[in-house]
C-alpha positions in Angstrom: 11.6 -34.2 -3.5 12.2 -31.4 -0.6 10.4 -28.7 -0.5 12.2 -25.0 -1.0 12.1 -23.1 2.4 12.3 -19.4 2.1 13.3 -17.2 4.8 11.9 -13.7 4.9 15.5 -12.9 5.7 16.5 -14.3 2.4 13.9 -12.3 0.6 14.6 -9.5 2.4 18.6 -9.1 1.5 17.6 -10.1 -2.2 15.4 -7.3 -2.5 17.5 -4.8 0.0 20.5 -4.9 -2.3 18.2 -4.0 -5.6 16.9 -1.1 -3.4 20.3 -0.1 -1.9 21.4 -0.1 -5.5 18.6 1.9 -6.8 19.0 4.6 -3.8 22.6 5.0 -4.9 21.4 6.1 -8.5 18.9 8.8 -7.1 19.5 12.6 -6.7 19.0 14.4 -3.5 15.8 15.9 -5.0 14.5 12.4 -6.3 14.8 10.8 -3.1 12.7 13.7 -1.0 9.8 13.5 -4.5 9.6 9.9 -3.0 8.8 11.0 1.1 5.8 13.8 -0.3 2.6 13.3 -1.6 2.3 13.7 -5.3 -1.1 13.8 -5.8 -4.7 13.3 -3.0 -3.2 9.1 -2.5 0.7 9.2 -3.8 3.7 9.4 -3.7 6.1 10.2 -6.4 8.3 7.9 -8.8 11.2 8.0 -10.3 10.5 7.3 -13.9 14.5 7.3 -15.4 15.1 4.4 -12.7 11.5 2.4 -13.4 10.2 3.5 -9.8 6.4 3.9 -9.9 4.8 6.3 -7.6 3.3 5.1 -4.5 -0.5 4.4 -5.0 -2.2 4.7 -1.1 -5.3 3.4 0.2 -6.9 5.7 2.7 -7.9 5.0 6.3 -8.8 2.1 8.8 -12.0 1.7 7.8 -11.9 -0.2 4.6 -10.9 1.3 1.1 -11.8 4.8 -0.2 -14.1 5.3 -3.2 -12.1 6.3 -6.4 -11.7 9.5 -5.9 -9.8 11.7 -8.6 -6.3 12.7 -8.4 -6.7 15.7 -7.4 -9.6 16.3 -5.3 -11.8 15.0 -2.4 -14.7 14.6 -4.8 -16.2 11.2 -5.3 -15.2 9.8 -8.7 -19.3 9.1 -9.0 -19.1 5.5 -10.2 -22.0 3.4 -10.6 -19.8 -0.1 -11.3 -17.6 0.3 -8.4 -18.4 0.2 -4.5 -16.4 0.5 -1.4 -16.9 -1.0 1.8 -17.0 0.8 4.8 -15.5 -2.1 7.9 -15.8 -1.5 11.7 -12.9 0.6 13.7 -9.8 -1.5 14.2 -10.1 -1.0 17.7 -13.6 -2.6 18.0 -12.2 -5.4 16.6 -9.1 -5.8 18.4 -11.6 -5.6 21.8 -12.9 -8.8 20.3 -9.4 -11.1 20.7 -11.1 -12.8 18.0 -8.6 -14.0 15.7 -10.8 -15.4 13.1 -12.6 -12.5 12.6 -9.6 -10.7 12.4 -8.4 -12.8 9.4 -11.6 -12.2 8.3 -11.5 -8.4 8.3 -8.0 -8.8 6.8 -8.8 -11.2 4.0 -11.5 -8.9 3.4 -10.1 -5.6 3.2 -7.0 -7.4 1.1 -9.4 -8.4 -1.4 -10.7 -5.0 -1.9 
């Protein structure tokens, strides 16, 4: 049996039409809800289309703490932990590329 190949390319136009027809369907004032922040880590949905907001990790350095979605305040969990990776730019002046998938893997998993 062969194996399926696919593309990015043929990813990409499946899911650029769904979006192109979504974007159609949106009103000036939905479309600029979705390019501001909505709350401290998102951006807003559209909820009439099925668009979720836009839930953001912040910063280079690994994963933020829950935080509420309003404020800077930690959310004070004692089940949940965050943790805090090198700069980026200390690891790209390693050219180690297995670390790097390391640090990657890592902060994905997070």
């Amino acid at each position: 049996m062969k194996p399926t190949i696919i593309t990015v390319k043929s990813l990409t136009s499946k899911y650029d039409a769904q979006i192109d027809k979504l974007i159609t369907q949106m009103t000036l004032e939905e479309k600029i809800g979705m390019l501001h922040g909505n709350s401290m880590f998102s951006t807003g949905g559209v909820k009439r289309l099925g668009i979720p907001e836009l839930k953001m990790a912040d910063g280079p350095l690994g994963v933020r703490e829950e935080i509420s979605r309003d404020s800077w305040a930690p959310a004070g969990l004692t089940n949940d932990f965050a943790t805090y990776y090198p700069a980026a730019g200390a690891l790209a002046a390693t050219f180690n590329q297995e670390m790097a998938y390391t640090f990657g893997n890592s902060v994905g998993q997070e």
